[in-house]
C-alpha positions as CSV (number, residue, x, y, z in Angstrom):
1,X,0.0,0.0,0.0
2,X,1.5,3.2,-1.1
3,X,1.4,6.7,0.8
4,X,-1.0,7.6,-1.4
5,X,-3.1,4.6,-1.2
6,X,-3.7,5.5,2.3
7,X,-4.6,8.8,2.3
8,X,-7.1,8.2,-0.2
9,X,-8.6,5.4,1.1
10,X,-8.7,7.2,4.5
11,X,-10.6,10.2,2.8
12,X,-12.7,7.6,1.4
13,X,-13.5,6.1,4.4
14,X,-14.2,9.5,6.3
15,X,-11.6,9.5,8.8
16,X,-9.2,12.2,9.1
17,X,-5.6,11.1,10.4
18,X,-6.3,10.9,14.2
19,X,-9.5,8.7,13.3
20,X,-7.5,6.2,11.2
21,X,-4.8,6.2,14.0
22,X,-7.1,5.5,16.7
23,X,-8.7,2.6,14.7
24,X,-5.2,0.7,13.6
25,X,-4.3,1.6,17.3
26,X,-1.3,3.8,16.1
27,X,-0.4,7.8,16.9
28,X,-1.8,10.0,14.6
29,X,1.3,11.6,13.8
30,X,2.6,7.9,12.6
31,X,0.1,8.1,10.1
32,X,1.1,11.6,8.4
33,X,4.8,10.1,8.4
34,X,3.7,7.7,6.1
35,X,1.4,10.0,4.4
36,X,4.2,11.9,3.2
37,X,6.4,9.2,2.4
38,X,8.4,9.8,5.8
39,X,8.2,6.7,7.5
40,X,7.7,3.3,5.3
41,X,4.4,1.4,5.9
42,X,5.6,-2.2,8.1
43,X,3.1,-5.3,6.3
44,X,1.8,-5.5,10.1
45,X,0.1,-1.9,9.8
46,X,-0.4,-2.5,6.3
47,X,-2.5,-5.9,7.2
48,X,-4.5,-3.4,10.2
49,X,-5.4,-0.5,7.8
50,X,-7.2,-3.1,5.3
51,X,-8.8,-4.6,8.4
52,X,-10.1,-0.8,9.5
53,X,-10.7,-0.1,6.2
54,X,-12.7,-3.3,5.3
55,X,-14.8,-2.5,8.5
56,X,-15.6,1.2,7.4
57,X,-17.1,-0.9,3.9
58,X,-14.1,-0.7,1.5
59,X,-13.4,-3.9,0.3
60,X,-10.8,-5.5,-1.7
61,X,-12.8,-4.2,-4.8
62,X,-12.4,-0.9,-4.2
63,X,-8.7,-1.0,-3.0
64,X,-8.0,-2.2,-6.2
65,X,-9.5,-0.1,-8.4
66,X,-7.9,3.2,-6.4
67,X,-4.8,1.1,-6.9
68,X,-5.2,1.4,-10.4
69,X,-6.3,4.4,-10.8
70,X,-3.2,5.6,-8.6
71,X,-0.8,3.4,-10.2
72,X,-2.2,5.0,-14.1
73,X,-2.1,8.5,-13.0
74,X,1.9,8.4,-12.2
75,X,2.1,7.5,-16.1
């Protein structure tokens, strides 16, 4: 999950950043680390954030398709 993965799929959820942190039980300012692409997303918190995001309704599905859409805007 990229940096920008996250914060979109935050937004999309309707969390801001101390929201999301509280849900994957992190600090808030954790979470604008990796937002900017200062601090590197570990596969445990990676694994939480789908869980909290699953639970807020966004699939698999839907994480894909923002990963494409992501991935085709860079080109």
């Amino acid at each position: 999950m990229t940096k920008e993965m996250v914060k979109q799929l935050r937004v999309l959820a309707g969390f801001n950043q101390r929201e999301l942190a509280s849900s994957a039980g992190v600090s808030q300012t954790l979470i604008a680390l990796i937002e900017t692409g200062d601090r590197k997303l570990h596969s445990k918190l990676e694994r939480k954030l789908y869980e909290v995001f699953g639970s807020a309704g966004i699939g698999g599905q839907e994480i894909a398709l923002i990963s494409d859409f992501l991935n085709k805007s860079k080109t």
